[in-house]
C-alpha positions as CSV (number, residue, x, y, z in Angstrom):
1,X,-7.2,1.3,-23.7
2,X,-3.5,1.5,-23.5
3,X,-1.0,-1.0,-22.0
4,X,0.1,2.2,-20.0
5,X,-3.2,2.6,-18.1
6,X,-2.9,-1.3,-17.1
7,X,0.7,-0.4,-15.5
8,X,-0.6,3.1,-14.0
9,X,-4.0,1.1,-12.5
10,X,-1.1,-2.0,-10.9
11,X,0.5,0.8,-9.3
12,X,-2.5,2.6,-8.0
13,X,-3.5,-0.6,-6.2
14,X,-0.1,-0.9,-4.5
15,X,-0.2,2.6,-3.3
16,X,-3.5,2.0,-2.6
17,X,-2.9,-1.0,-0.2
18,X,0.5,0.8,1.2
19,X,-1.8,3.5,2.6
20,X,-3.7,1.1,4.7
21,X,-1.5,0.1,7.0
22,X,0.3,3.4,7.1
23,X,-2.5,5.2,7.7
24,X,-4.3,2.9,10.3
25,X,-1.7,2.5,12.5
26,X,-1.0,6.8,12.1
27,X,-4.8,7.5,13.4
28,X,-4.6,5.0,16.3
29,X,-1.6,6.6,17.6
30,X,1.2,3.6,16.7
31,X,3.8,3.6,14.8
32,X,4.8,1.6,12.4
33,X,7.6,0.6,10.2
34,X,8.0,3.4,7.2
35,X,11.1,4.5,4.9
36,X,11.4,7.1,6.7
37,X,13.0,5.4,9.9
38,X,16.1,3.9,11.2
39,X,17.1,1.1,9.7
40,X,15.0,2.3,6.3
41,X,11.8,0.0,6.2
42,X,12.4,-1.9,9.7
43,X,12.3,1.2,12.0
44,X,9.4,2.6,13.6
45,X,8.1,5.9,12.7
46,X,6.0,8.5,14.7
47,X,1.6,8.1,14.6
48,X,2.1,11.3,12.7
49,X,4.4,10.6,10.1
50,X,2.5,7.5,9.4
51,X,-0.7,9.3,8.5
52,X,1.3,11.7,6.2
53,X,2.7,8.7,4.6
54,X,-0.8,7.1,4.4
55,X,-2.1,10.2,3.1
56,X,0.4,10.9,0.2
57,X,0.0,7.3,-0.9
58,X,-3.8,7.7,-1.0
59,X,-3.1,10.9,-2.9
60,X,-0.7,8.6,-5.6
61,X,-3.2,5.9,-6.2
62,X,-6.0,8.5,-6.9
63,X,-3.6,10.3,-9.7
64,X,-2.3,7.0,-11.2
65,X,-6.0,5.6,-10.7
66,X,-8.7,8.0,-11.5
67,X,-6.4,10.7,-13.5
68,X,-4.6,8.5,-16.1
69,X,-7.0,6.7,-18.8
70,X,-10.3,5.9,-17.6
71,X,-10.9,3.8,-14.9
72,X,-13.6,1.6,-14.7
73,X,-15.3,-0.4,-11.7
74,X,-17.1,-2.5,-14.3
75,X,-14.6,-3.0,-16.4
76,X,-12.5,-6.4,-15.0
77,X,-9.5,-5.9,-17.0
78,X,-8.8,-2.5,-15.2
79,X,-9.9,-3.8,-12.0
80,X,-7.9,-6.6,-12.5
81,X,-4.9,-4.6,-13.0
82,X,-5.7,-2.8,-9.6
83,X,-6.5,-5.9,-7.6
84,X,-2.8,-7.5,-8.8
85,X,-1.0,-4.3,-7.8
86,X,-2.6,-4.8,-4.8
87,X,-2.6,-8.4,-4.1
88,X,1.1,-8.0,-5.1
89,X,2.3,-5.4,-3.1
90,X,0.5,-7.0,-0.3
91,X,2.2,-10.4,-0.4
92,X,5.0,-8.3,-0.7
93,X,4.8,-6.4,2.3
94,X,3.4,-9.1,5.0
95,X,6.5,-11.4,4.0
96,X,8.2,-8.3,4.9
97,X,6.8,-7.0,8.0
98,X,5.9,-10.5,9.0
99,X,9.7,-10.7,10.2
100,X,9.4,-7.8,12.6
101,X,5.8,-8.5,13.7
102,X,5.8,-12.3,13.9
103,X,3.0,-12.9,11.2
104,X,5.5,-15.1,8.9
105,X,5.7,-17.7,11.8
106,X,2.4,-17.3,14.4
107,X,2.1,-19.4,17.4
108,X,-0.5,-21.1,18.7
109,X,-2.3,-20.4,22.0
């Protein structure tokens, strides 16, 4: 295994937890913050555009994932290459969003 896999699997977990939200909010007909709005990353962008968002990420996490090296689910060093990607990109994004949505400061009641 190459130290390039271990990068290419990081990455395909934070594509593969960008698509979540993307794509959840694009098939129950919300939008959601995206790059492709105004102001870049804070904006809202159409149900639709979300999905295709979602979607292309899924697409980018299965090529960095499943077509570069080999990836395997019982193998914990590539899983946990994956799992930081995602964890990372996740921390990432709810500091991020949390601004706009109210999850970095949540009130009781």
């Amino acid at each position: 295994m190459q130290w390039i896999d271990y990068v290419s699997y990081l990455f395909g977990g934070a594509f593969l937890t960008n698509a979540v939200p993307h794509f959840v909010s694009g098939v129950m007909g919300r939008p959601f913050q995206s790059p492709f709005a105004t102001p870049r990353g804070e904006g809202h962008s159409s149900s639709t555009v979300n999905v295709l968002w979602g979607f292309l990420n899924l697409v980018i996490c299965y090529l960095l994932v499943i077509r570069v090296g080999d990836f395997d689910l019982r193998s914990t060093a590539d899983v946990v290459a994956l799992g930081l990607g995602a964890l990372l990109i996740g921390l990432f994004t709810a500091r991020h969003f949390g601004r706009f949505n109210g999850g970095n400061s949540p009130v009781d009641g």
